[in-house]
GUPAKOL-730075 format. One line per 2 residues: number of its first residue (from 1); their letters; for each residue x, y, z of N, C-alpha, C. Coordinates in steps of 0.1 Angstrom, whole numbers. Atoms other than C-alpha are relative to their C-alpha. Last residue first. Example, Ala and Ser with C-alpha at 12.3 -4.5 7.8 and 13.67 -1.06 7.14 Angstrom:
// residues 2
2) SA) -9:-11:0:137:-11:71:-8:11:8 | 9:-12:0:123:-45:78:9:12:0
***
This chain:
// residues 158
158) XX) 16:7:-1:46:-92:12:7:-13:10 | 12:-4:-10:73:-68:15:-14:-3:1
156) XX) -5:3:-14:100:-91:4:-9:11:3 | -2:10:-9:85:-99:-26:5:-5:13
154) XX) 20:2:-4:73:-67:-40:1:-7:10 | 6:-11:-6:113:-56:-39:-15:-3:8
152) XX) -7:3:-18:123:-87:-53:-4:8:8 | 3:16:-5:97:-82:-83:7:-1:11
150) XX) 12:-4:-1:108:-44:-87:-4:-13:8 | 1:-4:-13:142:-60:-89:-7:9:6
148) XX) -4:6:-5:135:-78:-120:3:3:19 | -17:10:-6:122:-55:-135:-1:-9:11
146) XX) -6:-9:-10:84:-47:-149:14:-9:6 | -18:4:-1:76:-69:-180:8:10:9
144) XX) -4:-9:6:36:-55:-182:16:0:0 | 9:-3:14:25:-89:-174:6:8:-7
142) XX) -5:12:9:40:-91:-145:3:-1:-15 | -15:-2:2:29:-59:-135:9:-7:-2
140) XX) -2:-7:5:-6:-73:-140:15:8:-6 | -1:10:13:1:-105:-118:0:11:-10
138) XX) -7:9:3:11:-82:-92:4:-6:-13 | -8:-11:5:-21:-57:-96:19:-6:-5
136) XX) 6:-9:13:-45:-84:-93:9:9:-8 | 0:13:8:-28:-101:-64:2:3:-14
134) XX) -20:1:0:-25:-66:-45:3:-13:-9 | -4:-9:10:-64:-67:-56:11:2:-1
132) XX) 5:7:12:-71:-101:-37:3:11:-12 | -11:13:2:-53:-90:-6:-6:-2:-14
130) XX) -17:-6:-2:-73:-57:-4:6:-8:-6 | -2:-9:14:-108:-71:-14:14:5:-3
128) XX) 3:10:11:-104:-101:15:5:12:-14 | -21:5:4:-91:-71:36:-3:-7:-7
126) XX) -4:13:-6:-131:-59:32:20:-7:0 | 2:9:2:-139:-24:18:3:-10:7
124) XX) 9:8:4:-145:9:27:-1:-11:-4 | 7:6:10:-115:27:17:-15:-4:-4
122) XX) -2:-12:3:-97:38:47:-11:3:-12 | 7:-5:-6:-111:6:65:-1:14:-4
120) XX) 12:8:1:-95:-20:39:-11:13:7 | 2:-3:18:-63:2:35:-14:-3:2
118) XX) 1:-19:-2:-63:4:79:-3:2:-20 | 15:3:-6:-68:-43:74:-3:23:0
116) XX) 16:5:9:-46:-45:51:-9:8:7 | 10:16:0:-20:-28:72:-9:-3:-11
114) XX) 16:3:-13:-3:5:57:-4:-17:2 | 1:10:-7:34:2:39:-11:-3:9
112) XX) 9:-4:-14:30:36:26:8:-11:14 | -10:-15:-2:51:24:-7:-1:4:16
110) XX) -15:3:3:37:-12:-8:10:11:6 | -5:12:-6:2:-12:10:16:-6:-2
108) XX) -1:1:-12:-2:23:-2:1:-10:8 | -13:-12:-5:10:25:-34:-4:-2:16
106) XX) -12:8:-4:-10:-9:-42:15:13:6 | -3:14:-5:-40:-3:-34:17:2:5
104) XX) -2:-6:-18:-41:37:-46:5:-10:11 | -11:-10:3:-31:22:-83:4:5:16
102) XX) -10:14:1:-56:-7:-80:12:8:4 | -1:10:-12:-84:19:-76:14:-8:4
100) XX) -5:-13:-9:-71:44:-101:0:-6:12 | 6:-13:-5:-67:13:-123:0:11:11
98) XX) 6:-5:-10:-42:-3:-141:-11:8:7 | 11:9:-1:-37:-18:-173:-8:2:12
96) XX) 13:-8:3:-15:15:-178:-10:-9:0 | 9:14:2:13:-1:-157:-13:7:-7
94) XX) -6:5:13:39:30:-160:-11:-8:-5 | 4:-11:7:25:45:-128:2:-7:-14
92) XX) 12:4:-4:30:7:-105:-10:12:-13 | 8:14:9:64:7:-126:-14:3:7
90) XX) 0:-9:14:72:47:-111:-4:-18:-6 | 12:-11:-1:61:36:-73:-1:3:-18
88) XX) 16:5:0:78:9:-73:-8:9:-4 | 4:1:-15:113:25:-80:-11:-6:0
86) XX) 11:7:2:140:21:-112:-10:5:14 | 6:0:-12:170:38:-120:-17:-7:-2
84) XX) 8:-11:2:185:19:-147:-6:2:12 | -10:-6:-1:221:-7:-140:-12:15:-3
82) XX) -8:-6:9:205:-31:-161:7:12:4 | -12:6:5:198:-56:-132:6:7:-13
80) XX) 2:12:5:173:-30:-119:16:-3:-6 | 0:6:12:179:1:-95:1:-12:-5
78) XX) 0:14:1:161:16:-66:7:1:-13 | -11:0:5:170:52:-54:-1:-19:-6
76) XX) -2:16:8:138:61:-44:13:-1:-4 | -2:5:-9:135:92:-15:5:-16:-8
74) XX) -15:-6:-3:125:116:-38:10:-10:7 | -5:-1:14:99:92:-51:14:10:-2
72) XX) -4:7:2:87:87:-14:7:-5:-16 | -6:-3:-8:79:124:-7:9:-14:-4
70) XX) -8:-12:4:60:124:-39:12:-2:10 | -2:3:14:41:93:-30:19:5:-7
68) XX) -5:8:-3:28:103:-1:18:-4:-9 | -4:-5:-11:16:133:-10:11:-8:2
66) XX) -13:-8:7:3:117:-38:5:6:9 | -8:12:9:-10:88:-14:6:8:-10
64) XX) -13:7:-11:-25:115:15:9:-8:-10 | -12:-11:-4:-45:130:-20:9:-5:10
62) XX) -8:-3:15:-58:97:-32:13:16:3 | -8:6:-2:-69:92:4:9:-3:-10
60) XX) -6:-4:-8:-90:121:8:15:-10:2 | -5:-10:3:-107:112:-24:15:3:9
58) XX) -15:0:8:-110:80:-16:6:11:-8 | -9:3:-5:-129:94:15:11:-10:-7
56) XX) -10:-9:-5:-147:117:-6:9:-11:9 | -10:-3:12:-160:90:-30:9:12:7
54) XX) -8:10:6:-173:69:-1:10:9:-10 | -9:1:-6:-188:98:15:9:-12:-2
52) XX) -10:-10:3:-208:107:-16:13:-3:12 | -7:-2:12:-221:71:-23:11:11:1
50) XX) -14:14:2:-232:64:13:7:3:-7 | -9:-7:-14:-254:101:11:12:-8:3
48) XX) -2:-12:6:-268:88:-25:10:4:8 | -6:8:12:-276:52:-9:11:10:-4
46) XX) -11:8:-10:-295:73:21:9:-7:-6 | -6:-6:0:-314:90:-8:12:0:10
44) XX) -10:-8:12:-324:65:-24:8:7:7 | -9:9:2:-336:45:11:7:5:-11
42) XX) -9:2:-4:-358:77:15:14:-10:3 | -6:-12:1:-373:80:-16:12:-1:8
40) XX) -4:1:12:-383:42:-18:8:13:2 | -11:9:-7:-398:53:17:9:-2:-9
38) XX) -7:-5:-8:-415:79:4:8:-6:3 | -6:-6:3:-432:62:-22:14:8:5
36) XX) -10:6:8:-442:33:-7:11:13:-5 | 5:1:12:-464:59:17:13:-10:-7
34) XX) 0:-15:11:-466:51:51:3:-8:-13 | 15:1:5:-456:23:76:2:12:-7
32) XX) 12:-12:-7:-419:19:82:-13:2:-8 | 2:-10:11:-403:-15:63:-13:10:11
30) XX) 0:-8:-8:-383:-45:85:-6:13:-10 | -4:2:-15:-379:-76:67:-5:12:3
28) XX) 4:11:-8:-397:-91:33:8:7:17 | 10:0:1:-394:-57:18:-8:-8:8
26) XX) 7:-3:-14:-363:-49:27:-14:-2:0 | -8:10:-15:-344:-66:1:-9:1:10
24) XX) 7:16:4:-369:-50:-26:8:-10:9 | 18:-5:-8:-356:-12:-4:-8:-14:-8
22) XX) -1:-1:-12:-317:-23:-13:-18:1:7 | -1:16:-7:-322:-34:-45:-2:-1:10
20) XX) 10:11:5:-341:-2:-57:3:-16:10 | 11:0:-10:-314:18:-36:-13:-10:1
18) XX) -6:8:-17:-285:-1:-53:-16:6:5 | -6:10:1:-301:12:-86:-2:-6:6
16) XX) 8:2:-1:-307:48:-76:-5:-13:0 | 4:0:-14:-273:47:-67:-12:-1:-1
14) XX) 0:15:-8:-266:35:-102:1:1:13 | 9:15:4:-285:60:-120:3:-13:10
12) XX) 19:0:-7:-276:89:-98:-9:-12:-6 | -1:2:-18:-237:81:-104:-15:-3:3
10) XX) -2:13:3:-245:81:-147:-1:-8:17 | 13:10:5:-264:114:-144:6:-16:1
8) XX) -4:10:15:-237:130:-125:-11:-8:4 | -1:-10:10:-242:160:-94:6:-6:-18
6) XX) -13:4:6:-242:137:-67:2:3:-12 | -6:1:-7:-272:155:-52:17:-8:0
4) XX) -8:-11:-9:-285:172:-75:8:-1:12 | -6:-9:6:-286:142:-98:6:11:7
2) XX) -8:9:4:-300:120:-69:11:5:-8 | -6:-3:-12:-328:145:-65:14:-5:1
***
C-alpha cells in the first residue's frame, strides 16, 4: 500500500519504518480497540500521507526559490576582490558538497531573505534546524574557497 502510495520502494520502507516506531511509542499511551493489525495499518498509512505532503511542500518551495532565484541572478551584479563577477546565489550552485536541502536553506534565507521562523514553517522543521544548517552551509562554502566578498555579503545579512 505504501508503494502505491508513494510510488518508491526505498520511501515505503522508511515510512513504514517511522510508522513501526511511531504505533511501539503508542503502545504504552493511547491505542483504539480492534485488530493490531489494522491499526499498525492505519498509523502506516497516516506516516505515508505526512510523507507525501512534506515532499510536495518542498516541492512547492523548490519551485518559488528557482523562480526566485532567476529573477535574483538577473538582478546580481556582485563582484570579488579580483574584479570577477560574483553573486551568492552562483557560489551557493558551485558548492557541490551541498545538498538540495541546504541549497533551498540557504537561497532563501540569504537571496529571498525569509524569517527563520516562515523557512522553518514552509518546510516543516524547527528554526533550531534552520539556524544550524545556514551554519552548515557557511562553514561548507568556506571550505570550498568561495570570495571574499561572498563572505562580507553573508555577513552582513546575518
Amino acid at each position: 500500500m505504501l508503494v502505491r502510495l508513494l510510488g518508491d520502494r526505498d520511501a515505503a520502507e522508511d515510512v513504514f519504518h517511522e510508522g513501526l516506531l511511531r504505533s511501539l511509542a503508542l503502545v504504552d499511551g493511547e491505542r483504539a480497540a480492534g485488530s493490531p493489525e489494522a491499526w499498525l495499518f492505519t498509523v502506516c498509512r497516516r506516516c505515508g500521507l505526512d510523507a507525501l505532503r512534506r515532499v510536495r511542500r518542498e516541492q512547492q518551495a523548490i519551485a518559488a526559490l528557482t523562480i526566485a532565484a532567476e529573477v535574483l541572478d538577473e538582478d546580481a551584479d556582485g563582484v570579488d576582490d579580483c574584479g570577477r563577477g560574483v553573486s551568492i546565489a552562483e557560489e551557493i550552485r558551485r558548492c557541490q558538497s551541498l545538498t538540495l536541502r541546504q541549497r533551498l536553506i540557504a537561497e532563501t534565507a540569504w537571496l529571498q531573505r525569509a524569517p527563520h521562523a516562515q523557512i522553518a514553517l514552509s518546510l516543516g522543521i524547527t528554526r533550531g534546524t534552520v539556524k544550524s544548517t545556514l551554519a552548515e552551509v557557511k562553514r561548507r562554502l568556506r571550505q570550498s574557497n568561495y570570495s571574499r566578498r561572498t563572505e562580507l555579503a553573508l555577513s552582513k545579512q546575518l
